[in-house]
C-alpha positions as CSV (number, residue, x, y, z in Angstrom):
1,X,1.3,99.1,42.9
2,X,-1.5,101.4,44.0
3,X,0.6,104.4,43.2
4,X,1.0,103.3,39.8
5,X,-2.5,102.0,39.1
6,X,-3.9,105.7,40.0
7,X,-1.0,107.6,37.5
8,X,-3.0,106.3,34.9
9,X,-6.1,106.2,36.3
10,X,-6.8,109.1,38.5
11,X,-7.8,112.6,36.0
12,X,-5.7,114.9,38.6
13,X,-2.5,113.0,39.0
14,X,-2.0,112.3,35.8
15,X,-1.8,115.9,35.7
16,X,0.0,116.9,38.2
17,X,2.6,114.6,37.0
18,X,2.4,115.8,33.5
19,X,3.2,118.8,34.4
20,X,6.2,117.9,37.2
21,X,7.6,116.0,34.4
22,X,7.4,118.7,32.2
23,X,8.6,120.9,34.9
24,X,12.0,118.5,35.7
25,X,12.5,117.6,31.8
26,X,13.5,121.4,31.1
27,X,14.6,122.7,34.4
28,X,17.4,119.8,34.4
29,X,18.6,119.9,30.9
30,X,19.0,124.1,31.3
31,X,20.2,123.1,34.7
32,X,23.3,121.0,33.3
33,X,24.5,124.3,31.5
34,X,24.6,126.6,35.0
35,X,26.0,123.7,36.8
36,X,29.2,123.3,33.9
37,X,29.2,127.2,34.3
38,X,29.8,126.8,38.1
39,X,26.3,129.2,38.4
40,X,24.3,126.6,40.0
41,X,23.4,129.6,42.5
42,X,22.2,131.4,39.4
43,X,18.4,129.3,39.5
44,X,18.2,130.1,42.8
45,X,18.5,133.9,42.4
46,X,16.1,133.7,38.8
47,X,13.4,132.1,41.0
48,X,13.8,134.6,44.3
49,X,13.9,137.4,41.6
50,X,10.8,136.2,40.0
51,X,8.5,137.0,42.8
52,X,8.0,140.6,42.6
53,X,7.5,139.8,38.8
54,X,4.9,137.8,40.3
55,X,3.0,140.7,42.5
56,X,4.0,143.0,39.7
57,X,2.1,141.4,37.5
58,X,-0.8,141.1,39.5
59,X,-1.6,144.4,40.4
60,X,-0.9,145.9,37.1
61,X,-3.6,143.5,35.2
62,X,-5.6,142.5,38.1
63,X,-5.1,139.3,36.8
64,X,-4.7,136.0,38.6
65,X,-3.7,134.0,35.1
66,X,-1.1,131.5,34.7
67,X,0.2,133.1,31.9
68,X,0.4,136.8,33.1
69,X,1.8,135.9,36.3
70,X,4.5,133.1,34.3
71,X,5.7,136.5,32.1
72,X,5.8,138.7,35.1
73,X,7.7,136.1,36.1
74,X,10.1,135.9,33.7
75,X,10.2,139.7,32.9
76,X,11.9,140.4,37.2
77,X,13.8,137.0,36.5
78,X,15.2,138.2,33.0
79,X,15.8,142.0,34.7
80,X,17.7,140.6,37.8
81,X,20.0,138.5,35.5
82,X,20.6,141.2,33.8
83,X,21.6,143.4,37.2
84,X,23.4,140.5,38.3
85,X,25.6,140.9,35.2
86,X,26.1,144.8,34.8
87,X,26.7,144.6,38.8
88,X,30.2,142.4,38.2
89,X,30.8,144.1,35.1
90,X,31.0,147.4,36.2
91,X,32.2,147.2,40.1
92,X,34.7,144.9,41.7
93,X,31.9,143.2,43.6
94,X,32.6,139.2,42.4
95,X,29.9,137.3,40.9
96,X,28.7,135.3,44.2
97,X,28.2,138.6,46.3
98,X,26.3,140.0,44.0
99,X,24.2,136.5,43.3
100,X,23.3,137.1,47.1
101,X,22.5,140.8,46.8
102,X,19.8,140.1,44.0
103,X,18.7,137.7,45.8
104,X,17.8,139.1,48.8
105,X,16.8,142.3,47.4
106,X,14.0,141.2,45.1
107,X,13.2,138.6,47.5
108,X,12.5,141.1,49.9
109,X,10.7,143.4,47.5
110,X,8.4,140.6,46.4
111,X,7.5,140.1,49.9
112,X,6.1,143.4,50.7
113,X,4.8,143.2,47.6
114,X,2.4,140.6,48.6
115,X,1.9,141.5,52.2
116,X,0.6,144.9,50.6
117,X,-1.6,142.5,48.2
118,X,-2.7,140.8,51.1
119,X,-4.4,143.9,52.7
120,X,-6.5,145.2,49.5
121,X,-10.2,144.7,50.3
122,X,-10.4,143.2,46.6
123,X,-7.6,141.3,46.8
124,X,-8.8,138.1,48.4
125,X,-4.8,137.4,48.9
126,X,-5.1,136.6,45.0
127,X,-3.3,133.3,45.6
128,X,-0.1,134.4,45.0
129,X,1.6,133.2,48.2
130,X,1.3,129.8,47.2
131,X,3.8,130.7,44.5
132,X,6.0,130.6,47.5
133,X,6.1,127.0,48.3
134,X,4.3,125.7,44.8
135,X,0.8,124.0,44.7
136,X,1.2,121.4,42.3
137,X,-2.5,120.1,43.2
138,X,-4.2,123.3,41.7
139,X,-2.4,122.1,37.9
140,X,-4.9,122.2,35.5
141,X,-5.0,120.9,31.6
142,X,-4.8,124.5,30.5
143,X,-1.5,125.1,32.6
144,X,0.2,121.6,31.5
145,X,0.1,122.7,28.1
146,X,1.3,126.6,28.7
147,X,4.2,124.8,30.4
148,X,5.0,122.0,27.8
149,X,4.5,124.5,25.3
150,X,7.0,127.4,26.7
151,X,9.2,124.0,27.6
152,X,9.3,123.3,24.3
153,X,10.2,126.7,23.5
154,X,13.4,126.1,25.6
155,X,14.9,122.9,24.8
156,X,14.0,124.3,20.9
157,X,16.6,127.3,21.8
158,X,19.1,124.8,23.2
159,X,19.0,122.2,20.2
160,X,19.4,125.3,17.7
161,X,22.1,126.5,19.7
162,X,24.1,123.9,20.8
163,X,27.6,124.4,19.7
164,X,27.3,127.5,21.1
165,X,26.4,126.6,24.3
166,X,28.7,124.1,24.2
167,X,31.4,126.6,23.4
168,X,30.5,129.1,26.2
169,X,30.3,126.9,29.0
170,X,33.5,124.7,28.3
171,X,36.1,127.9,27.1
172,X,34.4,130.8,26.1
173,X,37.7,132.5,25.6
174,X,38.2,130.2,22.3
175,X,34.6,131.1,21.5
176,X,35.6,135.0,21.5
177,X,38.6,134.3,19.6
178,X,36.5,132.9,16.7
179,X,34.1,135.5,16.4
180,X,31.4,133.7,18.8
181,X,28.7,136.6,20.7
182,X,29.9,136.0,23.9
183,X,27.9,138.2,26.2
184,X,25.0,137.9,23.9
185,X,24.9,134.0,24.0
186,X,25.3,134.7,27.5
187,X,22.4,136.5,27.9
188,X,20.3,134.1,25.8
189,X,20.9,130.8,27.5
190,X,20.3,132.6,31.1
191,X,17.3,133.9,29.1
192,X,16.2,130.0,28.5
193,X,17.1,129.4,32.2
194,X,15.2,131.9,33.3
195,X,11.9,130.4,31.3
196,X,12.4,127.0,32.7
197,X,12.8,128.4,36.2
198,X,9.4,130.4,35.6
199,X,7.4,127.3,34.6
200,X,8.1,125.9,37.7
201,X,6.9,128.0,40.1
202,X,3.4,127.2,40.4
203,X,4.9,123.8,41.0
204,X,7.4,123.9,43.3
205,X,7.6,127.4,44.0
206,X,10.1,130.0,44.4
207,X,12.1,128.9,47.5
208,X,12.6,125.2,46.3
209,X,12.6,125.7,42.1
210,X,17.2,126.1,42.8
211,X,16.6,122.4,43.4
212,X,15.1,121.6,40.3
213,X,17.4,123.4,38.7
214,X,21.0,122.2,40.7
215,X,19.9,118.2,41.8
216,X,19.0,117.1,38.3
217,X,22.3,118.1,36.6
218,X,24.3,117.3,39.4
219,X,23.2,113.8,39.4
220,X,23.5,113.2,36.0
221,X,27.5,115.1,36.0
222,X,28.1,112.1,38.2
223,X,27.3,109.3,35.7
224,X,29.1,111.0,32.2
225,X,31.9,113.0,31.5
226,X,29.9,114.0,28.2
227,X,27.6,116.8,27.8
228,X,25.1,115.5,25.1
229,X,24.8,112.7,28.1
230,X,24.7,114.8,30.9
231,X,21.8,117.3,29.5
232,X,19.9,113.9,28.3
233,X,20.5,112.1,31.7
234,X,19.7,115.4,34.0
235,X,16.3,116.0,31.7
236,X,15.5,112.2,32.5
237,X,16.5,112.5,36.3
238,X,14.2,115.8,36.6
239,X,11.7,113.8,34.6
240,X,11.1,110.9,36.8
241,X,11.9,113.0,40.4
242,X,8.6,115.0,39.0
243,X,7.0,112.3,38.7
244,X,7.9,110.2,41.3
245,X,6.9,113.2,43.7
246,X,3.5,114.2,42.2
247,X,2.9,110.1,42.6
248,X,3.8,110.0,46.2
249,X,2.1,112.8,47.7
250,X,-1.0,111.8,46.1
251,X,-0.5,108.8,48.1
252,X,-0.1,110.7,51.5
253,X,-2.6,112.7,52.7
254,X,-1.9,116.6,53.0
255,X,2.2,115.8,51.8
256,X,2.6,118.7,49.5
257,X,3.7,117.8,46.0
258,X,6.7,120.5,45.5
259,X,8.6,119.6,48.3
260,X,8.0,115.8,47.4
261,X,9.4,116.2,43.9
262,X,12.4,117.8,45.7
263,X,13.1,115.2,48.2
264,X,12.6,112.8,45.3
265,X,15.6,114.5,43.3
266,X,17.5,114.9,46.8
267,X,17.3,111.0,46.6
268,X,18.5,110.8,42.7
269,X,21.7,112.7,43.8
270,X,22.5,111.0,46.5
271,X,22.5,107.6,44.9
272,X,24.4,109.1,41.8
273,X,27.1,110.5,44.3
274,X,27.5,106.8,46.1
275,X,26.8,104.5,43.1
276,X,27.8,106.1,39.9
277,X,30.2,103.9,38.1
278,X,32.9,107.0,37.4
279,X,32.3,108.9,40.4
280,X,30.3,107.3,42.8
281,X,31.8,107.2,46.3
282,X,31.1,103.5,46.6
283,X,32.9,103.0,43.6
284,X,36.2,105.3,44.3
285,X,36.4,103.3,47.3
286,X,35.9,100.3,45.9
287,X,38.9,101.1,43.6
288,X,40.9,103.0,46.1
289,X,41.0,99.7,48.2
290,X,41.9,97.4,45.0
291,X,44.7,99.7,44.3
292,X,46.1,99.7,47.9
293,X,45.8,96.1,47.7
294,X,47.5,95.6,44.6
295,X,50.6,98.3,45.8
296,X,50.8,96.0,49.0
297,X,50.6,92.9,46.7
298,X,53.6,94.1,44.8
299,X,55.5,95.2,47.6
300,X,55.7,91.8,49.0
301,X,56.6,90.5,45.6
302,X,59.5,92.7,45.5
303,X,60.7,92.1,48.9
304,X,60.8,88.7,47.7
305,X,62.8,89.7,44.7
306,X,65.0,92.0,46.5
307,X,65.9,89.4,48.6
308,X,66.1,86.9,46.1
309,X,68.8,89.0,44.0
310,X,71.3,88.5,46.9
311,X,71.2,84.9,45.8
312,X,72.4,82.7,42.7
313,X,68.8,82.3,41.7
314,X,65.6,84.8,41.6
315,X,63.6,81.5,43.0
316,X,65.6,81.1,46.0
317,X,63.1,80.9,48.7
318,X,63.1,83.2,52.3
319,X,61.3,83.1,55.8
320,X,58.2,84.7,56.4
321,X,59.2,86.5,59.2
322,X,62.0,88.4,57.5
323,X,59.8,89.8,54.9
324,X,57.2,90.5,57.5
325,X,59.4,92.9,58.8
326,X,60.1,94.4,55.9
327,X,56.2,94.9,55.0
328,X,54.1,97.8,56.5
329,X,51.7,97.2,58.3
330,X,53.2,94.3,59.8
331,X,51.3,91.2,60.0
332,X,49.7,91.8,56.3
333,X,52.7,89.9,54.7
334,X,50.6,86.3,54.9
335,X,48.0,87.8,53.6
336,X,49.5,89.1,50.6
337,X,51.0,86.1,50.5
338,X,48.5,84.1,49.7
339,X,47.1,86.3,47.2
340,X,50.1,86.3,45.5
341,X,50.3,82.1,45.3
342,X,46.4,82.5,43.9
343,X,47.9,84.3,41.0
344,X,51.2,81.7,40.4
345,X,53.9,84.6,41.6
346,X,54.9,82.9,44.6
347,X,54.7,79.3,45.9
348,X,54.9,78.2,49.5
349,X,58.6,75.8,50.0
350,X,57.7,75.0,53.7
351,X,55.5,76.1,56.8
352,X,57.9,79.3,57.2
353,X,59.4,79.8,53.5
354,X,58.1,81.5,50.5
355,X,59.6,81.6,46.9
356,X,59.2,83.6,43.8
357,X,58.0,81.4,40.9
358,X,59.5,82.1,37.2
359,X,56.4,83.7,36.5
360,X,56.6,86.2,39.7
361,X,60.6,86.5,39.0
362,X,59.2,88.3,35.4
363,X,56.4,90.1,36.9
364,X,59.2,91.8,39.8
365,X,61.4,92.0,36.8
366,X,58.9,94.0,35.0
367,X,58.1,96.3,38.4
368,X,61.4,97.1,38.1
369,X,61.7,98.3,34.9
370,X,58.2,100.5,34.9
371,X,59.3,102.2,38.3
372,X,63.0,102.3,38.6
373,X,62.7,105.5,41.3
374,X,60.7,103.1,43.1
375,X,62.0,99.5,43.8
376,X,65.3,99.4,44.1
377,X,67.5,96.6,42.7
378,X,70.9,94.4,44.1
């Protein structure tokens, strides 16, 4: 209750939330795309590549902006998407392997980029190295709205596009054959990934903004088998993760936002991947172990039939023991038995002997007839 009293009363966490919900909104729904695309690696190769953008940017203006560094940002992002591409193009080196040599590579380069920043008399280590790691504290105002406003820019470029995206991350093959730019829509919606990844970094930084890209999106897949839904859903997941995150590290001393909001969307997938009504683990099991049941259930029921067939009348009633050993596992046939009376297929004659009633007779019947191959008939 606390927590929620200071979102809307405290000046600098209702800022820093602002902006982390900002942040998850447009990093989840351009996330959904690279997840259907099976490029959920790609965010995490956009943000490593970013940092040299970062230093880059830096050292050419002498600038410690928002704004500069966000479009130096996005210019090594944009560049190392575009190297990533003409790489698998023109070698055989497949689309992972080259994901990882970007990565690295510009990673690296940033690096001694800012270790060489770090040793100028005038640099005063600029700041940059919190762009590492994020530092969602130092949000201000002025940053909230460069991000909602380039934000904006992105979802504006998905909503325009939106067929087309559709198109090229479900078959892009069909998309060719109808005259669809391919390579150039391609290019653009890495392009809008690549400016939700940069408005992220002063956030959560470049070694954790993957998650803010990957988590969202793969929570949401879990819940719909639409996309409209799934790019809604994954904006809303990264939405309230952001929050969530900026809300509980302000109520822990020295807990760093940007890993916060991360373990907030770790927690977001995990209960999508065990509650989620489609495909939720807790669900499949749920309905794994109803199925068995009902297989076992029927089983029983034509045992009894089988039986039954060898007989004048499909009600003639057998011992428990004899269909016991025609069950697997043994000892289950009671069970099943009395599941079976609950729903009026069988009634109990004696202590020992079951029968099929004329309403199981019709239900066996009807087993028979949907899965001949199956249960054989006298």
């Amino acid at each position: 209750m606390d927590v929620l009293i200071d979102l809307f009363s405290d000046y600098t966490l209702r800022v820093v939330a602002l902006g982390a919900a900002i942040l998850g909104m447009s990093s989840g729904a351009l996330g959904a795309f690279a997840v259907l695309r099976r490029q959920s690696l790609l965010g995490d190769a956009i943000s490593h590549a970013a940092l040299p953008g970062i230093a880059l940017a830096f050292l050419l203006t002498g600038s410690k902006a928002p704004l500069v560094l966000v479009l130096g940002a996005a210019i090594a992002g944009w560049l190392g998407t575009l190297l990533i591409l003409a790489v698998t193009e023109t070698s055989r080196i497949k689309y992972d392997s080259a994901l990882g040599m970007m990565l690295s590579v510009f990673f690296g380069f940033g690096l001694v980029l800012l270790t060489f920043i770090q040793k100028r008399p005038d640099a005063n280590q600029a700041g940059l190295d919190t762009y590492l790691f994020g530092q969602a504290a130092s949000l201000r105002v002025s940053d909230v709205i460069t991000m909602a406003s380039i934000a904006a820019l992105a979802l504006a470029g998905v909503a325009v596009f939106w067929k087309e995206f559709k198109v090229l991350s479900f078959d892009p093959d069909f998309g060719r054959s109808i005259g669809f730019p391919i390579r150039r829509l391609d290019i653009g919606l890495t392009t809008l990934l690549v400016i939700s990844i940069v408005i992220g970094l002063q956030t959560v930084g470049v070694v954790l903004m993957s998650a803010m890209i990957i988590s969202p999106a793969a929570a949401a897949r879990q819940w719909t088998d639409r996309l409209g839904r799934m790019v809604i859903l994954s904006g809303l997941f990264g939405a309230v993760a952001g929050v969530t995150g900026a809300a509980l590290s302000s109520a822990k001393a020295n807990l760093p936002t940007g890993p916060t909001i991360v373990v907030a969307v770790s927690a977001i997938v995990a209960v999508s991947l065990l509650l989620a009504p489609n495909r939720g683990m807790v669900w499949s099991r749920l309905r794994a172990w109803r199925a068995g049941r009902r297989l076992r259930m029927d089983a029983v029921l034509m045992d009894l039939f089988l039986l039954a067939t060898q007989h004048d009348s499909a009600e003639y009633p057998h011992d428990r023991r004899v269909l016991d050993a025609m069950s697997f596992p043994r000892g289950a046939t009671t069970r099943n038995l009395r599941l079976l009376e609950d729903r009026g297929y069988v009634q109990r004659i004696d202590a020992t002997r079951w029968a099929l009633t004329a309403v199981g007779a019709d239900r066996a019947r009807m087993l028979a007839h949907e899965n001949p191959s199956e249960w054989r008939t006298a």
